[in-house]
KOLZAZA-948888 format. One line per 2 residues: number of its first residue (from 1); for each residue x, y, z of N, C-alpha, C, O. Coordinates in steps of 0.1 Angstrom, whole numbers, plus 5000, padded with zeros to 4 digits. Layout:
# KOLZAZA-948888
NUM> X/Y/Z/X/Y/Z/X/Y/Z/X/Y/Z ~ ...
//
This chain:
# KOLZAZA-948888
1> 8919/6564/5861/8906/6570/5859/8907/6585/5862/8913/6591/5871 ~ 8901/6589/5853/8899/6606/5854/8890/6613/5867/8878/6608/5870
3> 8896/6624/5874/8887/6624/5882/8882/6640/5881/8892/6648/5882 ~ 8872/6644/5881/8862/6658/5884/8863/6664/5900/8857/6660/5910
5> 8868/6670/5900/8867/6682/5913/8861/6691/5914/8864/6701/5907 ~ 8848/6690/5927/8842/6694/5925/8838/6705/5940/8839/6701/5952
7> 8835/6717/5935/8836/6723/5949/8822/6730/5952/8816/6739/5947 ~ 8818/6718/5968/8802/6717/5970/8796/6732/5977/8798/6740/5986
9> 8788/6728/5967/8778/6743/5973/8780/6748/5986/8784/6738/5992 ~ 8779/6761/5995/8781/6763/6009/8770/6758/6017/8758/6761/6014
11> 8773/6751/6028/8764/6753/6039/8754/6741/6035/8743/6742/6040 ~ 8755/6734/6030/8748/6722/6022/8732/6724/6017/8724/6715/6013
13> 8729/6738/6018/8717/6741/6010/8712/6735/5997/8700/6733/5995 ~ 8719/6734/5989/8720/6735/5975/8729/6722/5969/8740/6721/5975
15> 8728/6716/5960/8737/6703/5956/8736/6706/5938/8733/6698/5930 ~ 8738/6723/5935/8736/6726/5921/8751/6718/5914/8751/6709/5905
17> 8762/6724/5920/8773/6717/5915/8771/6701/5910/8768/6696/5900 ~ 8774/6696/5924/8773/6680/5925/8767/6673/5914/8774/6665/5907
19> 8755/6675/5912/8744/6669/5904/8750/6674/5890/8748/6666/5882 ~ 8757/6686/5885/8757/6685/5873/8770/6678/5871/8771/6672/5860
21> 8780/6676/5880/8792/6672/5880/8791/6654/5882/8800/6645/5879 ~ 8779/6652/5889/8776/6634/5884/8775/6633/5874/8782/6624/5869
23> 8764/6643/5864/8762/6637/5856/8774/6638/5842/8775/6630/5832 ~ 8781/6647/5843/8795/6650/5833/8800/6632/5836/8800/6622/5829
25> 8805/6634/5849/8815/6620/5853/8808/6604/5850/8814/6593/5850 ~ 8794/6605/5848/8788/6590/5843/8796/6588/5827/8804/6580/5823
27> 8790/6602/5822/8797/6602/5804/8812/6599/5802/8817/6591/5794 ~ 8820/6607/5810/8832/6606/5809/8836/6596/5814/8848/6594/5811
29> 8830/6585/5823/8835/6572/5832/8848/6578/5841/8860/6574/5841 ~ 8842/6588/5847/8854/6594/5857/8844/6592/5873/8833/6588/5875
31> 8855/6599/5881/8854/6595/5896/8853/6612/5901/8859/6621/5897 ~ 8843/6613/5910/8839/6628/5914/8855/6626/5932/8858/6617/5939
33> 8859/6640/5930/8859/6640/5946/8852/6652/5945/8850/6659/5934 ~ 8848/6656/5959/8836/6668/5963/8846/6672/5975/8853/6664/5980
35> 8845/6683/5977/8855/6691/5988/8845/6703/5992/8837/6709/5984 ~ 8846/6703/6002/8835/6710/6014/8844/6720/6019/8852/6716/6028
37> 8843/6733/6014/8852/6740/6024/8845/6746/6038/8833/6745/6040 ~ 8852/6752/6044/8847/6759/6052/8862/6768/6063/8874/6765/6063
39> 8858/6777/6069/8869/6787/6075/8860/6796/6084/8850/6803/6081 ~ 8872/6793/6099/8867/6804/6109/8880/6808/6112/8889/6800/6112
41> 8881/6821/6114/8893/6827/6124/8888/6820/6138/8878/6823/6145 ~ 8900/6807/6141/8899/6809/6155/8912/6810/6166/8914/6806/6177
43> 8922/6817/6154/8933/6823/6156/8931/6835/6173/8926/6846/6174 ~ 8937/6826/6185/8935/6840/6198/8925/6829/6206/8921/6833/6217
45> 8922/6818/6200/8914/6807/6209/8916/6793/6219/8912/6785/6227 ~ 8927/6797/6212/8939/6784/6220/8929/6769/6218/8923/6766/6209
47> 8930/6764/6226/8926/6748/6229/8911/6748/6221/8907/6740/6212 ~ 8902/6763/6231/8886/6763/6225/8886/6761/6213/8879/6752/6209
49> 8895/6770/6202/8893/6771/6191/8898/6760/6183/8891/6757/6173 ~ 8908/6755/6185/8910/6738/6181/8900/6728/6185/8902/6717/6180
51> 8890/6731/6195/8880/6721/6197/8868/6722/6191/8862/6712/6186 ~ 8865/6735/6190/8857/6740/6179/8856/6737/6165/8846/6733/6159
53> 8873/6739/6161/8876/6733/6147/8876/6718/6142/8875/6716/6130 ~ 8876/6708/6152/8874/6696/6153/8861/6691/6150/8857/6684/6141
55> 8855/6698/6161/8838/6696/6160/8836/6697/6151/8836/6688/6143 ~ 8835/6707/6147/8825/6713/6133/8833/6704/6123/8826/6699/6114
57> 8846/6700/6122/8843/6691/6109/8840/6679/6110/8842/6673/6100 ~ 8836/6674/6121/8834/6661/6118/8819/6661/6115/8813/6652/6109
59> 8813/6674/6124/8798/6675/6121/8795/6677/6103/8786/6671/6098 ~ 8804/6686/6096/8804/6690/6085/8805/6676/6072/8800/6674/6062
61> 8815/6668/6080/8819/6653/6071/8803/6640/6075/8800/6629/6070 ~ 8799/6646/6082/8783/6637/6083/8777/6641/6074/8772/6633/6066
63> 8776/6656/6073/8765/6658/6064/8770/6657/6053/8760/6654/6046 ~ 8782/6660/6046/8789/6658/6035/8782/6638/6032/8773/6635/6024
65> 8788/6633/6039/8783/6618/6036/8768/6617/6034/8763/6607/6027 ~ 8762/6624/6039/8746/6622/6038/8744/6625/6025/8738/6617/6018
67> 8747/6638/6019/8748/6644/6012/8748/6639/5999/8739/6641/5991 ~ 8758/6631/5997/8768/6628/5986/8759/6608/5984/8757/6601/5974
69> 8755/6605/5996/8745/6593/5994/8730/6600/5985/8724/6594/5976 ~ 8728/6606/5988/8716/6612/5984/8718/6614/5968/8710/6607/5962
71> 8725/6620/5962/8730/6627/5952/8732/6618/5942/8725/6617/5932 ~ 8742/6609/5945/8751/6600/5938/8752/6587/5943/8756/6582/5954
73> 8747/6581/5931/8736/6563/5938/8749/6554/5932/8748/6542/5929 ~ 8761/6563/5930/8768/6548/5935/8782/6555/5938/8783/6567/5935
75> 8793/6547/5945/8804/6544/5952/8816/6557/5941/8824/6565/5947 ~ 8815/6556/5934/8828/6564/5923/8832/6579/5931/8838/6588/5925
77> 8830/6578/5940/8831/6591/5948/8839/6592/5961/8837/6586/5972 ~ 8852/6605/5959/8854/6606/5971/8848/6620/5979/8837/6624/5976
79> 8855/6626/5988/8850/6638/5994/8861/6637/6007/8867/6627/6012 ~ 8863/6655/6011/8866/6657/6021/8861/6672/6024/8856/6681/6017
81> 8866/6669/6039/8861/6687/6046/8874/6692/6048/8882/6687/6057 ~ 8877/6702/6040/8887/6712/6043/8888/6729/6048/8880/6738/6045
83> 8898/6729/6056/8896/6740/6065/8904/6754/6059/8914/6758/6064 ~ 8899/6761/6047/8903/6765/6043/8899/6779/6033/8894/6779/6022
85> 8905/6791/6042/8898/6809/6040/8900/6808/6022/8891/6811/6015 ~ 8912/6805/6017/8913/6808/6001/8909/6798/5994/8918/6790/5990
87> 8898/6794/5991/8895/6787/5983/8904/6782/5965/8906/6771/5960 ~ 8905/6795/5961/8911/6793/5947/8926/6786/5953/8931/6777/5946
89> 8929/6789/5959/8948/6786/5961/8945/6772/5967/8956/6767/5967 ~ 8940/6767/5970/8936/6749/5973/8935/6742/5962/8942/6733/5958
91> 8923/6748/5955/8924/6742/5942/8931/6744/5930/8933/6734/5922 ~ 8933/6753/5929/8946/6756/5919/8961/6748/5923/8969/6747/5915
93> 8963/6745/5933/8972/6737/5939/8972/6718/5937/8979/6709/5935 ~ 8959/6720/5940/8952/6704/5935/8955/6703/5920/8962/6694/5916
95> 8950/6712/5912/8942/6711/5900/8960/6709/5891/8961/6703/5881 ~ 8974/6717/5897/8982/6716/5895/8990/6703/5896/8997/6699/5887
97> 8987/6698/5907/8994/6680/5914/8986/6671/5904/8993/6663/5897 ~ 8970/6671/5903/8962/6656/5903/8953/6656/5890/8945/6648/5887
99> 8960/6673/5880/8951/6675/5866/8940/6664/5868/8941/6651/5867 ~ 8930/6670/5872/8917/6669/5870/8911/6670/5859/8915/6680/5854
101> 8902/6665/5853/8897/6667/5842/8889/6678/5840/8891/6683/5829 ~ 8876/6685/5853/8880/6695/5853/8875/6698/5866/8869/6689/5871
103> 8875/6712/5873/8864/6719/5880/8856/6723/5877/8855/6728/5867 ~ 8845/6721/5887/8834/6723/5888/8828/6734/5899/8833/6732/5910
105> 8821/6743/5899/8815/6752/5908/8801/6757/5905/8799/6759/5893 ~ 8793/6760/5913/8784/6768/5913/8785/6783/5910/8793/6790/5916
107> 8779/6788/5901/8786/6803/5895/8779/6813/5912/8770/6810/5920 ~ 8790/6826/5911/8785/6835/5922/8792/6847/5910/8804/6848/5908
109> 8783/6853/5904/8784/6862/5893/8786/6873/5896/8783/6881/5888 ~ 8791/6877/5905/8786/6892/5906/8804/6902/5913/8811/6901/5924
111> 8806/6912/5903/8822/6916/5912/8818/6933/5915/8809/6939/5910 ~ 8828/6936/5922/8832/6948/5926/8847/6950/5921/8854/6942/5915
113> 8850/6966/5924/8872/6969/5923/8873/6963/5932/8883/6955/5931 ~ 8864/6961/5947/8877/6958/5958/8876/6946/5955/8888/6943/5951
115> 8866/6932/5954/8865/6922/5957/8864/6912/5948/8855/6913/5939 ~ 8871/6903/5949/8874/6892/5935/8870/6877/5940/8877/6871/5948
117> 8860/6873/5936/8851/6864/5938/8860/6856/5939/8872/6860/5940 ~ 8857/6841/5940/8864/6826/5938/8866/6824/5925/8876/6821/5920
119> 8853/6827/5917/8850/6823/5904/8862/6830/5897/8869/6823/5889 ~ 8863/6843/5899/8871/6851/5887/8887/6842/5889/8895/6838/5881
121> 8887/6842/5902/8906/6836/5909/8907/6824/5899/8916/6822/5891 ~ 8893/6815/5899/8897/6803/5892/8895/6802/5874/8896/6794/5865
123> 8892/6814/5876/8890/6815/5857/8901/6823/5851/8904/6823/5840 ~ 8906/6830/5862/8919/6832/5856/8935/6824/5857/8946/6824/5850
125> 8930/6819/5868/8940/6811/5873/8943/6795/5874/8955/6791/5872 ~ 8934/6787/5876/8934/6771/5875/8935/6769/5863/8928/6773/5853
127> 8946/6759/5866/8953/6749/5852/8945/6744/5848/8947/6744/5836 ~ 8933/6737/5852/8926/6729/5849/8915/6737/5844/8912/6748/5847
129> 8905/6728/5832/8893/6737/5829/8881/6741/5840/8878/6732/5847 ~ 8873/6751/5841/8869/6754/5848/8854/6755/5840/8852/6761/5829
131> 8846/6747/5849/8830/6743/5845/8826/6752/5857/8829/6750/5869 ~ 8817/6766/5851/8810/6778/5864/8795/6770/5864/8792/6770/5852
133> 8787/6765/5869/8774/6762/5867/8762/6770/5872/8761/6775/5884 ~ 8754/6770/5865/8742/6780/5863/8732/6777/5871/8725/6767/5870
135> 8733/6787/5882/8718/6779/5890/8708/6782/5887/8702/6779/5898 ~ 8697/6788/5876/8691/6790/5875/8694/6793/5858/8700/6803/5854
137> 8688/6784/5850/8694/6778/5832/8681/6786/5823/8669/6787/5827 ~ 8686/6793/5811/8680/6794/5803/8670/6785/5794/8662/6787/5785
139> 8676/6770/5801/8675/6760/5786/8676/6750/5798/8683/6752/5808 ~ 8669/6741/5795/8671/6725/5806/8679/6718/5795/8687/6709/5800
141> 8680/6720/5777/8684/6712/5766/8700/6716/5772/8704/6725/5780 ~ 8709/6705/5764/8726/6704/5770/8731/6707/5758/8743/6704/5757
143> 8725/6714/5745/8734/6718/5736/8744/6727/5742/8744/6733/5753 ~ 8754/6726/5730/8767/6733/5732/8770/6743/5724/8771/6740/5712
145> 8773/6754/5729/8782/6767/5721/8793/6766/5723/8797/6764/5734 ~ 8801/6766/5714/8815/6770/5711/8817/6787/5705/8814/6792/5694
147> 8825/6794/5718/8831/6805/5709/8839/6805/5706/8848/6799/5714 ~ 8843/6810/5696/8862/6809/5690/8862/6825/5678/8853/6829/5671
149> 8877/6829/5681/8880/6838/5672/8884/6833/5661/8894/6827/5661 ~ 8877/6834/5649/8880/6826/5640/8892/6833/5630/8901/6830/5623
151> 8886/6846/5634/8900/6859/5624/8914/6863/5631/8921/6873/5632 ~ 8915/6853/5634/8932/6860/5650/8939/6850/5638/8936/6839/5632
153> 8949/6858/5638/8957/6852/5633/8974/6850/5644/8985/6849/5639 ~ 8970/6851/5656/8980/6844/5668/8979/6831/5670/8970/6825/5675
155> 8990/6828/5666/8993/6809/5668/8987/6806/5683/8984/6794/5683 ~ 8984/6810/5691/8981/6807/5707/8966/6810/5705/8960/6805/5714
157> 8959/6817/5697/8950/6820/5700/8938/6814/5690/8927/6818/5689 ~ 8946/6803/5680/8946/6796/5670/8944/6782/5676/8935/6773/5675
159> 8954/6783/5681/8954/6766/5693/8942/6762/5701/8935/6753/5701 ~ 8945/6777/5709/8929/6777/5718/8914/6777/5709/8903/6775/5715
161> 8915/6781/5696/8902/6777/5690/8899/6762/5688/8888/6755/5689 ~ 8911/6760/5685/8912/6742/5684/8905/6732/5698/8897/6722/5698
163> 8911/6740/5709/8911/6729/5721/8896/6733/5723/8888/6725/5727 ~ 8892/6750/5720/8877/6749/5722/8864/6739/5718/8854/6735/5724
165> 8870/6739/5702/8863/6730/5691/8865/6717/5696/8854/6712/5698 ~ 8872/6711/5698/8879/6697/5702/8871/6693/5715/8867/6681/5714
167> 8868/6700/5728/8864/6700/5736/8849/6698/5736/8844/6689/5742 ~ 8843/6707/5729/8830/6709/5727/8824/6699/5719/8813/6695/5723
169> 8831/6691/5707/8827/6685/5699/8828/6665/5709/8821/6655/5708 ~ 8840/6666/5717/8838/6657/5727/8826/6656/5735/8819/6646/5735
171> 8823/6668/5745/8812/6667/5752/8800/6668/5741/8790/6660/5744 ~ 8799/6673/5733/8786/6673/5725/8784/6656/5719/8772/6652/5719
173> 8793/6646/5715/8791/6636/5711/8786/6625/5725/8777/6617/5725 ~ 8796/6628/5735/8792/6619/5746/8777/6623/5754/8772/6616/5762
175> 8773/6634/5750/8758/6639/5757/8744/6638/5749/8732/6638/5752 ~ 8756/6635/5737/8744/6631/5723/8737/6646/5720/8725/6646/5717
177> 8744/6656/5722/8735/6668/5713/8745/6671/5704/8754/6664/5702 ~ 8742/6685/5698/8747/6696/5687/8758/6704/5698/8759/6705/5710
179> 8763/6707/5684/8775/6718/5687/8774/6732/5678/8780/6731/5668 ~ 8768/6746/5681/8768/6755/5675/8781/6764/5679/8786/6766/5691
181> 8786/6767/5668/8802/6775/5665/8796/6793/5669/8786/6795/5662 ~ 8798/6801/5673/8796/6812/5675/8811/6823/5670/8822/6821/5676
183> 8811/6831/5663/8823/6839/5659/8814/6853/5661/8802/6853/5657 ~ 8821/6863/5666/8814/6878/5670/8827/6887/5664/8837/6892/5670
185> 8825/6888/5649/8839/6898/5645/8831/6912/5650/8819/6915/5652 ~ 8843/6919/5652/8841/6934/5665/8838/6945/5649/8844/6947/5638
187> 8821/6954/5658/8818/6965/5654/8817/6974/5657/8812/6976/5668 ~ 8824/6984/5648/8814/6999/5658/8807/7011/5657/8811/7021/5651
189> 8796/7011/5664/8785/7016/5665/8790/7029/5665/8782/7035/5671 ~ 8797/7036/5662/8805/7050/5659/8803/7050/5645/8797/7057/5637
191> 8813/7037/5642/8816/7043/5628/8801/7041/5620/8796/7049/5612 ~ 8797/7031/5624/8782/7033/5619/8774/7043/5617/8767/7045/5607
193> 8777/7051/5629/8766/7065/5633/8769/7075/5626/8762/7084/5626 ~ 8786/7075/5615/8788/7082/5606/8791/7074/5591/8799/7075/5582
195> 8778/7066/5594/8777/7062/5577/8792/7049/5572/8793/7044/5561 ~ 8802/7049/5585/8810/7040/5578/8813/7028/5575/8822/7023/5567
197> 8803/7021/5584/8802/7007/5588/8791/7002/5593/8786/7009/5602 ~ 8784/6988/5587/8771/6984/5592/8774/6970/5594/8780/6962/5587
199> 8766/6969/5606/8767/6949/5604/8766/6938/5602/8769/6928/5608 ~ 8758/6942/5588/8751/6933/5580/8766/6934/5564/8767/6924/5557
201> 8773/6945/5563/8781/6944/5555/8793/6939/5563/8800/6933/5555 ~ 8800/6937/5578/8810/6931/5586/8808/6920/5587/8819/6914/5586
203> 8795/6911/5588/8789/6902/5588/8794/6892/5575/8800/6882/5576 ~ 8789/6898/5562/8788/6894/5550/8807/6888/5547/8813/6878/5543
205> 8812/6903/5549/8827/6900/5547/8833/6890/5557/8843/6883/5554 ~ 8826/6891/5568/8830/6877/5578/8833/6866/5572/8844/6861/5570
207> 8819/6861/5565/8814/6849/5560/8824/6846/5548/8829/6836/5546 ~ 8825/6859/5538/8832/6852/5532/8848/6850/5530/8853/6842/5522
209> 8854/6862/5539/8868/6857/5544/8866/6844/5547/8869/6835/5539 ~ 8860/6841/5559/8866/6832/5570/8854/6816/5560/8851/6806/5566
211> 8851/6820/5546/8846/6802/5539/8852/6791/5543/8848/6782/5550 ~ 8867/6794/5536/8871/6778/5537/8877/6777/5550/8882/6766/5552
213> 8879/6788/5562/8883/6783/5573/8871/6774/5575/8871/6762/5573 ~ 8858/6781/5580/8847/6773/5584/8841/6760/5580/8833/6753/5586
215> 8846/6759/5565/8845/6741/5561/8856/6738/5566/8854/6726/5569 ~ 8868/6740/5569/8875/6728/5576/8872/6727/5588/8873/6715/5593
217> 8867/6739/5596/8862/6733/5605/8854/6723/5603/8855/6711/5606 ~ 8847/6729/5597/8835/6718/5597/8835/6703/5596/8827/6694/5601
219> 8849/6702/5588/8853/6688/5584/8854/6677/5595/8848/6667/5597 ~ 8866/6686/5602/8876/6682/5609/8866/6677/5623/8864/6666/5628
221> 8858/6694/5627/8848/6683/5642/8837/6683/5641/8829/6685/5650 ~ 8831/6679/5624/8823/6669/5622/8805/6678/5626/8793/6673/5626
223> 8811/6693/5628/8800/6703/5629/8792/6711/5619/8796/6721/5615 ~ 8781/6705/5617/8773/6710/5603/8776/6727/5599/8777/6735/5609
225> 8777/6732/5588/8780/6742/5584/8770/6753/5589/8773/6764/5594 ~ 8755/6745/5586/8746/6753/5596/8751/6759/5607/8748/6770/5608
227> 8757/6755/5615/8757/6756/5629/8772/6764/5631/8778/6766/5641 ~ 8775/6767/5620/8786/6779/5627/8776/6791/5624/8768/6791/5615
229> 8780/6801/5634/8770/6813/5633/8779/6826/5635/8787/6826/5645 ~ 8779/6836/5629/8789/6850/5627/8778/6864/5629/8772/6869/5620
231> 8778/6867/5641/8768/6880/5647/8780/6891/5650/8787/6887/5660 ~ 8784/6904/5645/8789/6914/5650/8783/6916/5661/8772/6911/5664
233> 8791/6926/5671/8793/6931/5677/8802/6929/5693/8814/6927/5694 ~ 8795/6931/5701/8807/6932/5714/8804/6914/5724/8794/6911/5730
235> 8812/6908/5722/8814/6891/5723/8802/6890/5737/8793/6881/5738 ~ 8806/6903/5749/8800/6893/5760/8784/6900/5760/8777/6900/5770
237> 8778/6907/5749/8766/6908/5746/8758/6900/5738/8746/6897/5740 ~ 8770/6895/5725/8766/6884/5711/8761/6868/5720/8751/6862/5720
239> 8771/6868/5727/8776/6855/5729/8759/6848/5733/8752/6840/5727 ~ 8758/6858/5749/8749/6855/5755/8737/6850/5747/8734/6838/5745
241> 8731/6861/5742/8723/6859/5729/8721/6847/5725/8713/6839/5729 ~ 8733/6844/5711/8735/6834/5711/8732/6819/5721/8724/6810/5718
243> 8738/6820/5730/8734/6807/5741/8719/6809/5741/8714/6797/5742 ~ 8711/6816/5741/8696/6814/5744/8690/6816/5733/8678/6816/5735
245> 8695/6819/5714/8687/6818/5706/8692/6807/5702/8688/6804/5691 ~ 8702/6798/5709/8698/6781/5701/8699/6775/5714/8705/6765/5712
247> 8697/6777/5727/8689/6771/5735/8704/6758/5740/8704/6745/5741 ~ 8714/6769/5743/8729/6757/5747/8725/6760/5763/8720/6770/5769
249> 8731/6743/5765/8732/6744/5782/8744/6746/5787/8745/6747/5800 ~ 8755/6746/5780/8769/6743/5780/8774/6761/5773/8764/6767/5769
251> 8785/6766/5773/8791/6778/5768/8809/6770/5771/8814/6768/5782 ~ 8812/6768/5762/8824/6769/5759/8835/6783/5755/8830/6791/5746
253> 8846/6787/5759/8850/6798/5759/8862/6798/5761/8864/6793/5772 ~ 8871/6800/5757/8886/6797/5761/8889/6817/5769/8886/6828/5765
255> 8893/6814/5777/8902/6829/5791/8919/6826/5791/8925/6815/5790 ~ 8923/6839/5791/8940/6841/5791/8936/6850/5808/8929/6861/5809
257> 8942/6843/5817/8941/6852/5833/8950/6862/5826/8957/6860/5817 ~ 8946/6874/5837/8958/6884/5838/8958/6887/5852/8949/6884/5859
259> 8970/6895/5859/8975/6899/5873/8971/6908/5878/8964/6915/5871 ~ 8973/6912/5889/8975/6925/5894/8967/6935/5890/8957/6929/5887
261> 8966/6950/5889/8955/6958/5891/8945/6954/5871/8933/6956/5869 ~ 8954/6950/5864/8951/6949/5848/8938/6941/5851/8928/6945/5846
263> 8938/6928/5859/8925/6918/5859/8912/6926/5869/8901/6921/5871 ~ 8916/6937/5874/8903/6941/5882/8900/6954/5870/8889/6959/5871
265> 8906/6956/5864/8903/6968/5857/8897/6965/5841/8889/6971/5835 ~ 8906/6951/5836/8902/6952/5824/8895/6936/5825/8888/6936/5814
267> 8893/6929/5829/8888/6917/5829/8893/6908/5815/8904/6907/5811 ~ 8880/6900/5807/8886/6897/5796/8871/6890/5795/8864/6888/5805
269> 8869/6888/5786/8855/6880/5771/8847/6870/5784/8836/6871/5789 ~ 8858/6860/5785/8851/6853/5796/8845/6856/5808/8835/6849/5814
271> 8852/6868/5813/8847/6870/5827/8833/6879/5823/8823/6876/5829 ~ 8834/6889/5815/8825/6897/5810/8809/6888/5809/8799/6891/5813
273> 8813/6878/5801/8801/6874/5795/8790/6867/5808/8777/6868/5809 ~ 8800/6860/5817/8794/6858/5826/8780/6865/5836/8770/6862/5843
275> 8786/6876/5831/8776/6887/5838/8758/6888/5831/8748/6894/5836 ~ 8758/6882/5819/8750/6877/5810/8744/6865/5809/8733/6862/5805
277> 8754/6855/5814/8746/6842/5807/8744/6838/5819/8750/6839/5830 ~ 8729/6830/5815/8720/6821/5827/8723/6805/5817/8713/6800/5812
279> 8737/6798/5816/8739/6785/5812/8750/6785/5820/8753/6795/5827 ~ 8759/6770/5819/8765/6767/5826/8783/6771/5812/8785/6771/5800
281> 8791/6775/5822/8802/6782/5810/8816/6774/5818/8821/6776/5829 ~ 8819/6767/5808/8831/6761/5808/8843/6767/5800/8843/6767/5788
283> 8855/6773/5810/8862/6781/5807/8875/6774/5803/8879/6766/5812 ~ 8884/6774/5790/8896/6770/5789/8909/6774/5786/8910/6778/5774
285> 8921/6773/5794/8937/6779/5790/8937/6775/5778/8930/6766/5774 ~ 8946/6783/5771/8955/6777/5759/8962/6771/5764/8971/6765/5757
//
């Protein structure tokens, strides 16, 4: 059995994760574990600080159990409390050993240069797909957006349209809604401003380059023609849009991580968009 990992809100305020990640795991007939982190320096405390650390988790694994009774009205569930400052390097460690079907988290949107959230570590980095969830939704409806580059002509970046489509069209059948296709070919408001380009004529040429790609799509995951949609301009402005003018509760997205100073400086589609969307955005590797 497949299992969802899911990492519980802090401080047990809030059970935003949990609850959306029951309800993925009823559909999928998978098994939730829930992992409770938490971390104190009690490095320089000797014995105190090992008794300290005891305490609090066993206080921490009560309420986890209370918690997780409340939430999730049957047994398919495990949980643990882990003591641990890096969040992403636990789970990306798990998500590497026990492929999970996927992660789950509550989104915390917001970056700086110096400081790199959990969210960004795990969207560039876990093997596994990564489901950000939206505490506060555009849409209560669970339709689904799919974005994909439909004009790349990179075999990897071809593939990842596929696993997007494939993905989307899975969860959209097991939730019983629609699946709207989103493509954003890139404009610019320059060349525009000198008369060379508009995006009702990039638009046009979109549609009919990319015809008979979009009926095979269509064929293949069984997504009405209607519902692929082609809006110029810059992806993590379109996208958003999109998610709230057909009312998806889901954002499908495929992310390539990058390292070192390139991922604080240049980010990428996915992390961008986040800064925009109030749905829940399921990120996936090629």
């Amino acid at each position: 059995m497949k299992t969802i990992l899911v990492i519980a809100d802090p401080n047990f305020e809030k059970s935003v994760a949990i609850k959306q990640a029951y309800k993925l795991a009823q559909v999928y007939s998978a098994k939730l574990h829930v992992v409770y982190f938490y971390y104190e320096d009690v490095h320089g405390l000797g014995t105190k600080g090992e008794a300290f650390k005891e305490s609090l988790i066993a206080r921490m694994d009560d309420k986890a159990n209370d918690q997780l009774a409340e939430v999730c009205d049957n047994n398919n569930h495990t949980y643990e409390v882990v003591w641990e400052k890096h969040i992403h390097t636990w789970v990306n460690h798990f998500a590497k050993n026990e492929q999970p079907l996927m992660v789950v988290k509550t989104g915390n949107r917001s970056e700086t240069m110096f400081y790199t959230p959990t969210d960004w570590h795990l969207i560039r980095e876990c093997p596994a797909p990564v489901l950000i969830v939206a505490q506060d939704k555009w849409s209560k409806t669970p339709d689904i957006l799919a974005a994909v580059d439909l004009q790349t002509q990179l075999p990897d970046k071809q593939a990842l349209n596929h696993k997007i489509l494939s993905t989307a069209a899975s969860l959209a059948s097991k939730l019983n809604v629609q699946v709207h296709v989103c493509f954003t070919p890139l404009f610019s408001p320059v060349l525009r401003d000198f008369g060379l380009q508009y995006k009702d004529e990039v638009e046009a040429q979109a549609r009919k380059d990319l015809s008979a790609t979009i009926v095979a799509l269509s064929e293949q995951y069984k997504v009405p023609l209607d519902n692929f949609h082609i809006h110029a301009g810059k992806p993590e402005l379109v996208i958003p849009s999109m998610a709230a003018k057909y009312k998806a509760g889901i954002v499908v997205i495929g992310t390539v991580g990058r390292k070192g100073i390139s991922q604080k400086l240049l980010g990428n589609t996915a992390e961008n968009i986040l800064s925009f969307l109030k749905t829940d955005v399921l990120a996936l590797k090629p």
